[in-house]
Structures are given as structure tokens and as C-alpha cells.
C-alpha positions in Angstrom: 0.0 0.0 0.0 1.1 3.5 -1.1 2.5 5.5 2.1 2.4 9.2 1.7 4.1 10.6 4.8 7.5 9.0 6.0 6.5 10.5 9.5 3.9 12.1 12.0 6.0 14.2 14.2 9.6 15.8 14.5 11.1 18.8 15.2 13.1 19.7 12.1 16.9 19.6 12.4 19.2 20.9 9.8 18.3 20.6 6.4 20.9 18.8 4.0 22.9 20.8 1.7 20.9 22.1 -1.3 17.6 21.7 0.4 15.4 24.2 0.2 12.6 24.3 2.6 9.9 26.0 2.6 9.7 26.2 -1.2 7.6 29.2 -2.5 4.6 28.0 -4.3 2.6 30.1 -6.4 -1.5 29.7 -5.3 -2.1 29.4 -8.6 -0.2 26.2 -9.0 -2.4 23.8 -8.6 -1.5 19.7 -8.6 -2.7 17.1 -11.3 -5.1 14.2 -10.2 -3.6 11.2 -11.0 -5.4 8.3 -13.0 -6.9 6.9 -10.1 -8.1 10.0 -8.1 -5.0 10.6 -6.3 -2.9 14.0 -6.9 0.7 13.2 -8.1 3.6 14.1 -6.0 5.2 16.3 -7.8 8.9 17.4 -7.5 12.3 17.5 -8.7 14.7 14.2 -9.2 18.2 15.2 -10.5 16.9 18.5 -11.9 14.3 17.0 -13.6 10.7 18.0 -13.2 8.7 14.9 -12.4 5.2 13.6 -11.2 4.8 10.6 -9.1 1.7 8.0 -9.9 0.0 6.0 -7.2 2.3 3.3 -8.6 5.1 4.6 -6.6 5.6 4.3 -3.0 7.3 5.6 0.2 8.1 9.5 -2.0 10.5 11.3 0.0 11.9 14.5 -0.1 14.7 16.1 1.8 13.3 18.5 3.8 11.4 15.0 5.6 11.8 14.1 9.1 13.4 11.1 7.4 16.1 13.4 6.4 16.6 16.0 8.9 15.9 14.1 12.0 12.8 12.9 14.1 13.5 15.1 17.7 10.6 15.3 20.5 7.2 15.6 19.4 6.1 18.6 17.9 3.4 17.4 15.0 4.8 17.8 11.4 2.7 19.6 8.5 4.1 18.5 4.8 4.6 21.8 3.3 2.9 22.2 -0.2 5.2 21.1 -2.9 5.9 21.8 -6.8 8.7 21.0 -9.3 11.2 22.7 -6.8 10.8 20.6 -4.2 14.0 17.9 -4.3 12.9 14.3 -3.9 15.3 11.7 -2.1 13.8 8.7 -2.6 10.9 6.1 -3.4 10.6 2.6 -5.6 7.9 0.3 -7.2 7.1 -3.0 -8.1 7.1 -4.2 -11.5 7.0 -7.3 -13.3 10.1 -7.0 -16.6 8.7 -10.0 -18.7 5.6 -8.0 -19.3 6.4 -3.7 -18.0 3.3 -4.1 -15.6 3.9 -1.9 -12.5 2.3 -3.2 -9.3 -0.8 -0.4 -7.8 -2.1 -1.3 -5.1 -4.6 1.8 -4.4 -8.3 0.4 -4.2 -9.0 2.4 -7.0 -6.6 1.1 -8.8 -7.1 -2.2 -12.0 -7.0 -5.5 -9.9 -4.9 -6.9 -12.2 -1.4 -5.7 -10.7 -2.1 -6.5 -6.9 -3.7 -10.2 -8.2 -0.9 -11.2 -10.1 1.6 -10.1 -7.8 0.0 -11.7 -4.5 0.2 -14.9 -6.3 3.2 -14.9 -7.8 5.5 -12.9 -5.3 6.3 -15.8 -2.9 7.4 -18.1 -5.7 11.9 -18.1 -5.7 11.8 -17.5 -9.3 9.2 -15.1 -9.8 9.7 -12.1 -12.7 8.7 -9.3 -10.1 11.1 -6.6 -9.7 11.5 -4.3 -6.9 13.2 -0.8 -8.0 14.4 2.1 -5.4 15.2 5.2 -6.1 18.2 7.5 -4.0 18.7 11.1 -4.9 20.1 14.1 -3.9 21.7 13.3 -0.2 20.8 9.7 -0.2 22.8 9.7 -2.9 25.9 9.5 -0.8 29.3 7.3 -1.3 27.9 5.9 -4.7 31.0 5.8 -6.9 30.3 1.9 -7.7 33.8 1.8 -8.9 34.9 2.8 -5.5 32.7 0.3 -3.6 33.4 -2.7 -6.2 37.6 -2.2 -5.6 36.7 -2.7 -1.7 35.1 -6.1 -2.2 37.8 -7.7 -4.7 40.5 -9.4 -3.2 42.8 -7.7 -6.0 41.9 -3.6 -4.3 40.7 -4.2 -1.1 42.4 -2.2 1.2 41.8 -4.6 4.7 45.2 -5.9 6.3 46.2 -9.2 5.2 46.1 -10.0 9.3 43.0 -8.5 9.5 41.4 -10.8 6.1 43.0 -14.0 7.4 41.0 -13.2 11.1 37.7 -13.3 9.5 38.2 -15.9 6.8 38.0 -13.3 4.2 34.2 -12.2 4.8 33.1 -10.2 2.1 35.9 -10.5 -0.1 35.9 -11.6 -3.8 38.0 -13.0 -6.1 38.3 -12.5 -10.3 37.3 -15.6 -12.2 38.5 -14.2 -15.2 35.1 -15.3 -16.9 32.7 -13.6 -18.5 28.6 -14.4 -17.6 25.7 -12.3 -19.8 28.4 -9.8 -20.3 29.5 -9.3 -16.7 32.6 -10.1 -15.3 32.7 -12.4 -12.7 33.8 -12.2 -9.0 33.0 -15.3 -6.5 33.4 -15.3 -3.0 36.7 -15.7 -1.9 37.3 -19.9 -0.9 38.0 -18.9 2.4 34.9 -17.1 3.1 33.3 -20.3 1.7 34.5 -22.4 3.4 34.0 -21.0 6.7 30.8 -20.1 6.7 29.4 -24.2 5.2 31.1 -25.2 8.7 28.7 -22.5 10.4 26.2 -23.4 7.9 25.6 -19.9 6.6 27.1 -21.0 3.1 23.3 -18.3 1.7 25.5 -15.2 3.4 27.8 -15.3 1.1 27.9 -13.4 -2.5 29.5 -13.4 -5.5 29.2 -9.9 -7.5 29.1 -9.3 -11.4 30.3 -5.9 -12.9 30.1 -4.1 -16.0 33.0 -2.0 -17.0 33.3 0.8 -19.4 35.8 1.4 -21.6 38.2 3.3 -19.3 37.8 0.4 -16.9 35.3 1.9 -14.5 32.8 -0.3 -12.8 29.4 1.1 -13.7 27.0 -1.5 -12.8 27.8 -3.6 -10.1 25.6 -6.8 -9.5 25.5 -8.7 -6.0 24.0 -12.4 -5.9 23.3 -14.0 -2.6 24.6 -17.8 -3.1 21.3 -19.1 -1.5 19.7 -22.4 -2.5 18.3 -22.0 -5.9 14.8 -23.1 -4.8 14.7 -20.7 -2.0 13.3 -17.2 -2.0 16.5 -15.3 -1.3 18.4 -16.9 -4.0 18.3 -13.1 -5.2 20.3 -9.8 -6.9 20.7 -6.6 -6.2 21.8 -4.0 -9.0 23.3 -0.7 -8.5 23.7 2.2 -11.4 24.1 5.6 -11.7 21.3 7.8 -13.8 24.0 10.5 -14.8 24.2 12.3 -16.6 20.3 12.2 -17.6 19.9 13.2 -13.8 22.3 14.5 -11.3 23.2 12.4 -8.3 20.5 9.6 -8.9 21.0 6.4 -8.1 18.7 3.0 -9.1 19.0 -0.4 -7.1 17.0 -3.1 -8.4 16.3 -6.6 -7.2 15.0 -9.5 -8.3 15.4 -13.3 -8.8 19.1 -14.9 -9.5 17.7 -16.8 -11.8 17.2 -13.6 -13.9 21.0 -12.6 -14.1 21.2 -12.9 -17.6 17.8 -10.8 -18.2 20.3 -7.9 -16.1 20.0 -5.6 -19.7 16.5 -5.5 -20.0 15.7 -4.7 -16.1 18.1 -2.4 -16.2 16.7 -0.7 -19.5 12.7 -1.3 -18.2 13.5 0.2 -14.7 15.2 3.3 -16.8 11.9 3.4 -18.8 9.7 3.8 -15.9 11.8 6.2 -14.2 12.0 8.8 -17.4 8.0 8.5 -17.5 7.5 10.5 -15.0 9.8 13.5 -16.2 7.2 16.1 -17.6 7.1 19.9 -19.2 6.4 21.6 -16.2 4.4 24.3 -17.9 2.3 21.5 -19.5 2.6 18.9 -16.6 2.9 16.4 -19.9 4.6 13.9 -19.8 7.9 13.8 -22.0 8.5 10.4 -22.3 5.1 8.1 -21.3 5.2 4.9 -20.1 3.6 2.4 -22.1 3.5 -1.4 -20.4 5.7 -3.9 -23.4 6.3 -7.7 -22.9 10.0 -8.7 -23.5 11.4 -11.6 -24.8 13.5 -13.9 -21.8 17.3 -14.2 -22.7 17.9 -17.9 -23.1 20.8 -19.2 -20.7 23.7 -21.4 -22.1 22.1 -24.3 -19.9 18.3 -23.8 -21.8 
């Protein structure tokens, strides 16, 4: 279910840099419904103007008591927003075999919430969950920078300090390429430590794709859970610049949908732009229209 407010009450602390709070807002200005008899939230993502559906969840901006701090109890009043007011963060729920983005507003098509109650629990389901971090969540997300503390090859942890806790969290170059990625596996150490505590599913292996300088710009983590079990999963980290400034995507879904990485990357991307609009016009620039996609076939199919 959609949730509007991150918070009740706070006492504002100190507003992260670039923030501006109250934003002026013209009386004139007045907000579009959305198609289910919600008004968008409307804001600004990486200096684009955009307008949030009911198909989007958890919107937040950065003057919320998210951001700046929930202190005593004084009761918080969202200020009025408009296309200056910076968004942080929010996600959705879509299914990348067929573009069809979960709504679960009771005003909402059925279809969405149906399909995705009985398909969600299921370890290889297609379902896609997508989050959004802007602005000042934005923070230490050089994914070249994170990826070099993981490999075995950059990281920058004491050899006495590696060998104390069996190499947790440490990778090592196969020297293999898979869908395009190159390949990291946890390091044998870390392996084999934790099958003698039996925690063999906290362990990850993590998939990157380079460009040509040799920068990491997409940087794949997959837990090494049993296949069969729900957490068999991903998580995939880019960067939307420079379309938007400081805006970062993390999607997850099913292992067993590495290989499909490409088209949830490009389908998550194709949401996201939808909601970019002429702020004079409140159109749309780029409208989302729901397109099934075509499974890449693994070498083992």
C-alpha cells in the first residue's frame, strides 16, 4: 500500500545541503489528479521536473523528518510542494517480462495486486522491486569505488586482518565472463568458513560491468542461497547521470534472472523517465507504455 508521509512528528533539524525548505509556491499552482483519483507528488529528481503516480511508494523529499531528524514531538505539517521541491527517494514494483507496475490503491485495475500476491512468494518469480536515491541519499555511490573494496585484488583490509575473519566479504576474479558481466565469486575462504557454520546463503558473489576506461558502472550482487529458496536473489546498482544529477537506481530480483540484467536495467530506466514532464504543460515527455519482452535464453536452456 502506497504511504504518503514518511513521519507524524519531528522537530526539524538541519536541512541537508541544497535543500530548500519552505519552497515558494505560487496559489495558482495547482497539482494534477492522478489516473486513479490521487494527486501526483510532484517534485524534482536530479533537476528533472517529475510527477509521481499511485504506482510509486514511500516518496520522499529532503526536507522530511526522514532526512533531517525525528527530535521530541512537535506534530509535522508536509509543506505544499511543486517541481522545486528535491525528492530523495521512493521505488515500485514491476514485473520485466511484461512492463506491468504493481498499484495497489483500491481504485486502482486489480490486475497488478492479483498477479503479484500470487506470484510474489514463488523463488523464481519475474517481479522486480526498483528504489530510487537522490540528492543526499545519494551519498558514497561511486560503484567503482565500492566494487575495488570487495575484490580481493583492491581491497584495502590488512592481510592479518582478512585471514582473522576468513576473508568475509571478499571476492576474487574468475577471469570469466557471464551475460556480459565479469565475474567475481566469494573468496574460498569465506566459503568455506561459513558451510562449517552453515551460513554457506551469506555469502555473494558480484558481477560488474565496466566501461571502456575500466570503470565499474554496474555492479551486480548475488546471494549464493539455495536456488529453490526465495532469497536466491540480486541486487543491482547504477548511476542515472548524466540524464539526472546524483541519482541512483537499485533493483532486485530473482538470480535466476541474471542474464535478463539488460533488459531490467533498460525497463526500470523506462519507468523512471516517464515520470519527467514539461512543467508548464505537466505532460509527460517520455510516457510509459506497459511492453512484454522476450527472456534471454541461458547457455544451460
Amino acid at each position: 500500500m502506497a504511504v504518503r508521509c514518511a513521519s507524524t512528528y519531528h522537530i526539524p533539524g538541519k536541512l541537508p545541503e541544497g535543500c530548500i525548505s519552505p519552497i515558494k509556491v505560487d496559489p495558482s499552482f495547482k497539482i494534477p489528479m492522478g489516473p486513479y483519483g490521487l494527486p501526483y507528488r510532484v517534485g524534482n529528481l536530479g533537476g528533472k521536473p517529475v510527477m509521481l503516480g499511485e504506482e510509486f511508494d514511500m516518496a520522499e523529499y529532503c526536507d522530511d523528518p526522514t532526512i533531517t531528524g525525528e527530535k521530541g514531538w512537535k506534530r509535522y505539517e508536509r509543506p505544499k510542494r511543486n517541481f522545486d521541491s528535491s525528492l530523495t527517494s521512493f521505488y515500485w514494483d514491476f514485473k520485466y517480462t511484461t512492463g506491468l507496475i504493481l498499484v495497489t490503491y483500491r481504485e486502482a485495475p486489480p490486475q497488478s495486486e492479483q498477479e503479484y500476491k500470487a506470484e510474489k512468494d514463488q523463488p523464481h518469480n519475474q517481479w522486480v522491486t526498483v528504489g530510487v536515491n537522490a540528492g543526499t541519499r545519494y551519498y558514497y555511490r561511486d560503484l567503482h569505488t565500492v566494487f575495488l573494496k570487495y575484490s580481493i585484488e583492491t581491497t584495502t583490509k590488512t592481510q592479518q586482518y582478512l585471514e582473522a575473519y576468513n576473508y568475509r566479504s571478499v571476492v576474487v576474479p574468475t577471469h570469466k565472463k557471464v551475460f556480459g558481466l565479469e565475474e567475481y565469486v566469494a573468496h574460498p575462504e569465506w566459503v568455506k568458513d561459513s558451510k562449517y557454520y552453515n551460513v554457506y546463503r551469506d555469502t555473494f558473489d558480484i558481477y560488474v560491468q565496466k566501461n571502456s576506461q575500466g570503470r565499474v558502472i554496474t555492479m551486480i550482487r548475488c546471494n549464493n542461497d539455495q536456488p529453490n529458496k526465495w532469497n536466491y536473489r540480486c541486487d543491482m546498482q547504477w548511476s542515472l547521470e548524466p540524464y539526472m544529477n546524483k541519482v541512483f537506481l537499485e533493483a532486485r530480483f530473482s538470480r535466476v534472472h541474471l542474464k535478463d540484467w539488460q533488459i531490467i536495467k533498460q525497463q526500470s530506466e523506462k519507468i523512471l523517465k516517464s515520470t519527467v514532464v514539461d512543467p508548464k504543460t505537466f505532460k509527460f515527455i517520455h510516457p510509459y507504455y506497459q511492453q512484454t519482452v522476450k527472456e534471454q535464453k541461458s547457455p544451460k536452456d
